[in-house]
C-alpha atoms as one frame of an Amber mdcrd trajectory, in Angstrom:
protein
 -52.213  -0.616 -14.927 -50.383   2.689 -14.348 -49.896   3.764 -18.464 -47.665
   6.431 -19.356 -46.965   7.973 -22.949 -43.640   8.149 -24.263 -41.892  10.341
 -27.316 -42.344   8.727 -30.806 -39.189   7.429 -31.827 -38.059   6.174 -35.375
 -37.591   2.705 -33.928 -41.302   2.299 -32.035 -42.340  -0.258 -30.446 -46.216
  -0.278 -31.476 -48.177  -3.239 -32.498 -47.473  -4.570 -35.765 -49.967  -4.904
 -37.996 -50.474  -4.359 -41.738 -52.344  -1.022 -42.594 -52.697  -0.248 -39.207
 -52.703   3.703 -38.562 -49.869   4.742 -36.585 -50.802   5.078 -32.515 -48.477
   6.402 -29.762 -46.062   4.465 -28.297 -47.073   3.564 -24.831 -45.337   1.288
 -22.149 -47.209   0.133 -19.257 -46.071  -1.719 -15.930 -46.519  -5.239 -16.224
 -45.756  -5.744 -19.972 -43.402  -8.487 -21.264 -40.887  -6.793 -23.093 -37.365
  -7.974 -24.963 -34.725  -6.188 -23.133 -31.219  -5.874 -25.151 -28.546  -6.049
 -22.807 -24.529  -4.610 -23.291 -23.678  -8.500 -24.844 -26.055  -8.125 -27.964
 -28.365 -10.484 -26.629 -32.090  -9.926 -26.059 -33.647 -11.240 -22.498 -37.013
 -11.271 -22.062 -38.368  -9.186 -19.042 -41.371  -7.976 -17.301 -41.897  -3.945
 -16.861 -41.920  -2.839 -13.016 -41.748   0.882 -13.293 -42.092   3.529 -16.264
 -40.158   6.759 -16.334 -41.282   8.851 -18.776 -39.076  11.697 -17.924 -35.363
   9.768 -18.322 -37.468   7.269 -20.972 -35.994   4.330 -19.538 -37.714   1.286
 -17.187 -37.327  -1.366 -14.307 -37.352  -4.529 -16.182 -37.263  -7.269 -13.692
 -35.454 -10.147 -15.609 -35.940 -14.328 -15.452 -33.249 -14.444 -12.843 -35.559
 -11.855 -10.342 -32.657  -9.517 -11.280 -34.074  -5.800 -12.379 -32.203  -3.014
 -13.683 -32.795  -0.061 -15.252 -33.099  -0.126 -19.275 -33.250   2.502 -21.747
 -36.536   2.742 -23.655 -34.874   2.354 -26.931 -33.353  -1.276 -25.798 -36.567
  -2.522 -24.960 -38.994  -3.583 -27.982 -42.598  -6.259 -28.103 -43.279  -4.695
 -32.037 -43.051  -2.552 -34.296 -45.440  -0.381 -37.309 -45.037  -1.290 -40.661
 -43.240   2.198 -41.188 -40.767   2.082 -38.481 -39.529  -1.237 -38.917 -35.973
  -1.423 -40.778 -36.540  -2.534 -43.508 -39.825  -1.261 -44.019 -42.481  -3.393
 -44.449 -44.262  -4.097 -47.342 -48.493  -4.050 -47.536 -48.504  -7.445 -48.810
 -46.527  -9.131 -46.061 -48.541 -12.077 -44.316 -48.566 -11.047 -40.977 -49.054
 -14.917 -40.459 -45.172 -15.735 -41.630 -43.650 -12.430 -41.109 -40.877 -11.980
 -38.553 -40.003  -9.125 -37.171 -36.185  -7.258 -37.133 -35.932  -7.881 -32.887
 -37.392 -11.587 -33.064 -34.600 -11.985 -36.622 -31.823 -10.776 -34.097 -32.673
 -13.078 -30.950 -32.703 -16.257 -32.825 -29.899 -15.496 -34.733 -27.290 -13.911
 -32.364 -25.147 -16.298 -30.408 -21.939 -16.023 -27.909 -18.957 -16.173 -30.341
 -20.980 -14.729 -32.898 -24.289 -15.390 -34.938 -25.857 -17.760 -36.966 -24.208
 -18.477 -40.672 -26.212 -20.610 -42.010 -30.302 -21.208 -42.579 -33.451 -19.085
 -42.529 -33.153 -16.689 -39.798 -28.716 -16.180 -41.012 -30.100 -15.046 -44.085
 -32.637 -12.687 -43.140 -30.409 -11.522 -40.653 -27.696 -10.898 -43.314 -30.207
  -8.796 -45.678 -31.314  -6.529 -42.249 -28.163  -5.836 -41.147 -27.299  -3.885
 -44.653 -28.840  -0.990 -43.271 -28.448   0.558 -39.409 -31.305   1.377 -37.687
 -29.978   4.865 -36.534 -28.550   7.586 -38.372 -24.261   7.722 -37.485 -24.154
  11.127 -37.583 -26.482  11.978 -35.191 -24.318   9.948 -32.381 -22.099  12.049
 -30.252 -18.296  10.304 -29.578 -15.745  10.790 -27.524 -12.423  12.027 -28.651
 -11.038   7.984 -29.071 -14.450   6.780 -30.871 -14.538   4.350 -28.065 -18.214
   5.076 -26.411 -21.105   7.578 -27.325 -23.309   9.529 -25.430 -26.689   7.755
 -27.211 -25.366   4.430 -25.867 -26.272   3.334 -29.432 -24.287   0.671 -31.273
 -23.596  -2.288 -33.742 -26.496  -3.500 -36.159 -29.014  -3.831 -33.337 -28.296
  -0.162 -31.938 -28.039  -1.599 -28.432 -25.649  -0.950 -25.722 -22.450  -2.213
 -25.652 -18.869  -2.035 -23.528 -15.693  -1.564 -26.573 -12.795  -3.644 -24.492
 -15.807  -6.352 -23.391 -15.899  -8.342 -27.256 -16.647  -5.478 -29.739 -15.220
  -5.031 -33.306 -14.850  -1.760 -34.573 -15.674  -1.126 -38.516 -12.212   0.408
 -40.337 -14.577   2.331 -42.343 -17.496   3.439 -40.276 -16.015   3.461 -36.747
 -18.810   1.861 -35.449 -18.319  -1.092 -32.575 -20.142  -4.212 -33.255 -20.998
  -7.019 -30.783 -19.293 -10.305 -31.817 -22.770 -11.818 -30.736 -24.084 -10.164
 -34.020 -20.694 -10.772 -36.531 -21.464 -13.632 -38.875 -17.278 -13.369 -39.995
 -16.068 -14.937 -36.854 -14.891 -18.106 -37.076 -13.791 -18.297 -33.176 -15.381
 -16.520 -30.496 -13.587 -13.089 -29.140 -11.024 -12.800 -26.265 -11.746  -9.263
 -23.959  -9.926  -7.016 -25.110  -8.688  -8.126 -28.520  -8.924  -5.490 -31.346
  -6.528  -7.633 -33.567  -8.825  -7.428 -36.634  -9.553  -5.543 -39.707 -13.109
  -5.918 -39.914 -15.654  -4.270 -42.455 -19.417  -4.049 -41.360 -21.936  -4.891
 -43.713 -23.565  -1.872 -43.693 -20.410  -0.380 -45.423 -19.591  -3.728 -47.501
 -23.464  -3.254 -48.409 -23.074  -7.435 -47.938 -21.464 -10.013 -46.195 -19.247
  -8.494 -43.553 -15.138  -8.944 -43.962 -12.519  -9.389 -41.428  -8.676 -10.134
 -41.241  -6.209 -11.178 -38.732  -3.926  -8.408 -37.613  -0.417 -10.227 -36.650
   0.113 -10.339 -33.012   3.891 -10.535 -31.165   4.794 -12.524 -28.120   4.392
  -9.329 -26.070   0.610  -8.953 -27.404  -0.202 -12.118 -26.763   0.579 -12.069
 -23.328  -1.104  -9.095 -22.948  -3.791  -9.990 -24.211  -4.063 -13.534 -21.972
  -3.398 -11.635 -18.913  -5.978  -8.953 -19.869  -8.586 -11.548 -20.613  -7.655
 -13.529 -17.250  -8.598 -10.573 -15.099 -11.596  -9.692 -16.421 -13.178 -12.771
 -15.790 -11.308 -13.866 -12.855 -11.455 -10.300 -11.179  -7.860 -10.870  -9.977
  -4.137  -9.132 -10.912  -1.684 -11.870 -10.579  -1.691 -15.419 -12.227   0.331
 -18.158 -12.322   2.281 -18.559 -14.962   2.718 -22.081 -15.337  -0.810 -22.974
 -13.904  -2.572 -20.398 -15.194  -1.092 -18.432 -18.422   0.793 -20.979 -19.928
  -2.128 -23.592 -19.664  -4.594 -20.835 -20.479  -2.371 -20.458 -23.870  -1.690
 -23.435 -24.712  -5.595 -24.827 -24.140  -7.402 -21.616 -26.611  -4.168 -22.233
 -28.570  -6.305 -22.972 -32.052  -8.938 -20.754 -30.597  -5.955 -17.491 -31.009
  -5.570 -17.418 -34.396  -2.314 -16.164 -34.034  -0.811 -16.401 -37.842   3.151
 -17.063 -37.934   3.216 -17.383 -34.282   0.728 -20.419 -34.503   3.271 -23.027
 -36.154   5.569 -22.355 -32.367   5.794 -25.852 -30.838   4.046 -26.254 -27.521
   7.677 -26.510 -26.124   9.143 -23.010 -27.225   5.665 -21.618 -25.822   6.917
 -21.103 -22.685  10.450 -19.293 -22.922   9.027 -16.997 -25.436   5.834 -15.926
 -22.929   7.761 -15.799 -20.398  10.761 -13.898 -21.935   7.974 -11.314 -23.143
   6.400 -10.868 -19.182   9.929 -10.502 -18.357  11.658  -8.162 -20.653   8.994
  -5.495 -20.738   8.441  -3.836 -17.422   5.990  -1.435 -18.974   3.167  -3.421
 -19.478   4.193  -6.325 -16.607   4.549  -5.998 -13.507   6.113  -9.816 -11.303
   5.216 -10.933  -7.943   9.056 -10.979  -7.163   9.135  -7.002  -7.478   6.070
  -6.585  -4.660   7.054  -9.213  -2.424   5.972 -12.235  -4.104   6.291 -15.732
  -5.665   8.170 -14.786  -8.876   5.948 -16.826 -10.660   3.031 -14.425 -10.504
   1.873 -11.813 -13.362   0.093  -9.133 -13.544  -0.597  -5.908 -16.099   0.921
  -3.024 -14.451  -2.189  -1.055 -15.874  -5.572  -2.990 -16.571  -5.827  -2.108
 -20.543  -6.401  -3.878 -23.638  -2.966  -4.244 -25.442  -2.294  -1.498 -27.845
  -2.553  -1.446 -31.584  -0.007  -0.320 -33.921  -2.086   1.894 -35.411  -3.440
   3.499 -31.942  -2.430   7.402 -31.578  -3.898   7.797 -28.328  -3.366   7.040
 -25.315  -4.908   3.833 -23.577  -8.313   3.487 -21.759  -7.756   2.133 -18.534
 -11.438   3.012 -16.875 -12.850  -0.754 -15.384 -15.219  -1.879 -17.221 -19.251
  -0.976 -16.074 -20.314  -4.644 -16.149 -18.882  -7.935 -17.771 -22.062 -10.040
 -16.464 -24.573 -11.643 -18.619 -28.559 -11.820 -18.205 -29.634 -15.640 -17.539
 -32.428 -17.104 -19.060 -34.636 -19.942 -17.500 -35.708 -20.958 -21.024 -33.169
 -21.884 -23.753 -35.426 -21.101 -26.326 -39.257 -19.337 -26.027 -41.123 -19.023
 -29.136 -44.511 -17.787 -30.228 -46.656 -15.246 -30.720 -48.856 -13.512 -28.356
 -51.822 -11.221 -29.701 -52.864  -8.138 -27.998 -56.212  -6.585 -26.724 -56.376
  -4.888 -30.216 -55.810  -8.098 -32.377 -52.213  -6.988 -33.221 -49.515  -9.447
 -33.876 -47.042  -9.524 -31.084 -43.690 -11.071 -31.731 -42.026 -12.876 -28.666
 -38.695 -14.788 -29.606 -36.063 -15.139 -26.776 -33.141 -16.847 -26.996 -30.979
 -18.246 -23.729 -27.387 -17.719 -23.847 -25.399 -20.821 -23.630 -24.646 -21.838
 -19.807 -20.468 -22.607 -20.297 -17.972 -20.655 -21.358 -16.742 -20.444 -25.032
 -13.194 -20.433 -23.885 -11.906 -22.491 -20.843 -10.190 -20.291 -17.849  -8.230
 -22.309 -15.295  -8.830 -19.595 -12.814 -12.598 -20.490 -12.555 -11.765 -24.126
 -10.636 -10.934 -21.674  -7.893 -13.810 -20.712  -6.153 -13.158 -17.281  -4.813
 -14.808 -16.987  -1.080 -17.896 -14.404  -0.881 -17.034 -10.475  -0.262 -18.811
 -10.860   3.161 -16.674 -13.255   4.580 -13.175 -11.013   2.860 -14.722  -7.883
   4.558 -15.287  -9.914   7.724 -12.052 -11.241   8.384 -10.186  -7.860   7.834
 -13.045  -6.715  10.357 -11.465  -9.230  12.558  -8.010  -8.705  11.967  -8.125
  -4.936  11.761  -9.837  -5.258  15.538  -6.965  -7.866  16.706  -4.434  -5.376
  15.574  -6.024  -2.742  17.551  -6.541  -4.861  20.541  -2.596  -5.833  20.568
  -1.493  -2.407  20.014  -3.167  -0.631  22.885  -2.310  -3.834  25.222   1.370
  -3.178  24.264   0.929   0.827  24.770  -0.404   0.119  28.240   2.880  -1.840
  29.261   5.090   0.292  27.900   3.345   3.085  29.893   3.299   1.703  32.787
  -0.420   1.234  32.653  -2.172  -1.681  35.174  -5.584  -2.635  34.838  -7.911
  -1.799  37.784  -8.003  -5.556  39.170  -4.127  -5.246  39.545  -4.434  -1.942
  41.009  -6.972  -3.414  43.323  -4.424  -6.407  43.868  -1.114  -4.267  44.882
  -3.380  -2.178  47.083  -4.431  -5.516  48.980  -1.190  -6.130  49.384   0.183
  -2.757  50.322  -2.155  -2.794  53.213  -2.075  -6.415  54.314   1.953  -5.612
  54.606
């Protein structure tokens, strides 16, 4: 095995065990690691490559799928002295659980665990970060940082793709580790005061933001093309019955008690009457029934002074698991507890999206037929340039000459 030593860091990766000294970290190819990915989650992976330069690896995942992963999102176990919060001398290393294996039993799509073992000792860890805020370098909107590092498990993470941002911190939190949320995110929605518990120094707080008719829409319509990777939808087939099926799911305050009736003028009254944020099929040429953003962005808060983001996002895809649930504990070479707790992320949806009973056809076959077509074009164009021009091909030249002379 090709071993290669990497920079200490405050959250290292040694083995765990109690009174051990403190060792340097080292990664080598072929190690089964927990990979954090930008949803929260951790996915266990095998190391296929070490850089030691850019500190980041080639995890190769359970789906043969390998990417590239910073070395502070991957993690086996820790020392007693880096772990957060430290760890006391008389732990049993027999029952004690580690911060990483705490987070991947606990955090779930449409947010963690609220209730047990693992919810509480996931609601005492996440009192205190395990990274210093001031040390992370932000953009001028607080939206991303250099470091890559947010929420309680200082992972990676996408703002617009089911984040929560912390009124008093400014920190974005996955809703994957929120224990506040009582139904799972939309992309894109930022309607919520929410209070981390690192700043609450205890159970986390949110609040519903009120939404209008124009927000709403914006909001469906956002949400639709991020997982559908179109522009346009239907409006009855599509953003109406997308509305009206996630209706409880919403949470949308006054405009909740609207019969299922009035739903429709007032969406479509909102898509209609502001050509700033809409754009219809009528005005390019198509069915007048079809939507679309006029600028793929989250809607805007009240309270935003800056302009909108409107940069795609990286990647909205999530890492499969074979497993949906590996537990254990594997021991090392040195006789050092190793924690290994991996969690699958559920197989359906947490919201249901009309647009997915469409199966879109592969890219290959798209890029193929405009191949075709763009060659067709081609074809009929120069035919109809040669008979304009007077142009014959060479077996009716041959032809009129047979003729000329025969005559």
């Amino acid at each position: 095995k090709k071993k290669i030593k990497l920079r200490s860091r405050s959250n290292c990766t040694s083995c765990f065990h109690c009174g051990a000294p403190r060792a340097s970290s080292v990664l080598s190819e072929g190690d089964d690691v927990l990979a954090r990915w930008s949803d929260g989650l951790l996915y266990l992976g095998n190391v296929k490559r070490v850089d030691g330069v850019k500190q980041c690896c080639l995890v190769r995942f359970e789906d043969n799928s390998e990417f590239w992963v910073l070395r502070k999102d991957i993690h086996s176990c820790y020392h007693p002295q880096c772990h957060i919060p430290p760890i006391e001398p008389e732990v049993d290393s027999n029952t004690w659980i580690c911060r990483q294996c705490v987070f991947a039993v606990a955090t779930k799509r449409g947010g963690a665990l609220k209730r047990g073992r693992f919810a509480r000792l996931m609601q005492m860890m996440k009192q205190k970060l395990p990274y210093q805020l001031s040390t992370l370098d932000w953009d001028p909107q607080h939206l991303t940082n250099q470091q890559q590092c947010y929420c309680y498990c200082a992972g990676p993470g996408e703002w617009n793709l089911k984040m929560l941002q912390c009124s008093s911190c400014g920190q974005w939190f996955h809703e994957a580790c929120t224990q506040c949320l009582t139904k799972p995110l939309l992309y894109g929605d930022r309607f919520y005061e929410f209070q981390c518990s690192a700043c609450t120094n205890g159970p986390e707080t949110i609040q519903r933001l009120p939404m209008s008719w124009v927000d709403l829409a914006h909001l469906v319509l956002y949400h639709l093309s991020l997982c559908c990777k179109r522009k346009y939808f239907d409006f009855d087939h599509e953003i109406l019955s997308f509305t009206n099926e996630n209706w409880d799911s919403l949470l949308l305050g006054t405009l909740s008690d609207t019969p299922r009736q009035d739903r429709c003028h007032n969406l479509l009254n909102a898509l209609n009457s502001h050509k700033d944020r809409f754009v219809s099929g009528k005005e390019i040429k198509k069915k007048k029934c079809l939507f679309g953003l006029q600028v793929r962005a989250p809607p805007p808060l009240s309270s935003d002074l800056s302009p909108l983001i409107t940069d795609p996002p990286i990647n909205i895809s999530h890492r499969r698991s074979r497993a949906d649930l590996l537990t254990g504990a594997a021991t090392s070479r040195s006789g050092c507890l190793r924690c290994l707790l991996v969690v699958s992320p559920p197989r359906s949806s947490p919201v249901s999206l009309p647009c997915q009973r469409k199966a879109a056809e592969p890219e290959t076959r798209k890029s193929k037929r405009r191949i075709i077509e763009t060659q067709v074009s081609a074809f009929v164009t120069s035919k109809t340039q040669s008979k304009e021009s007077g142009y014959k091909p060479l077996f009716l030249q041959l032809k009129t000459s047979a003729v000329s002379a025969l005559k």
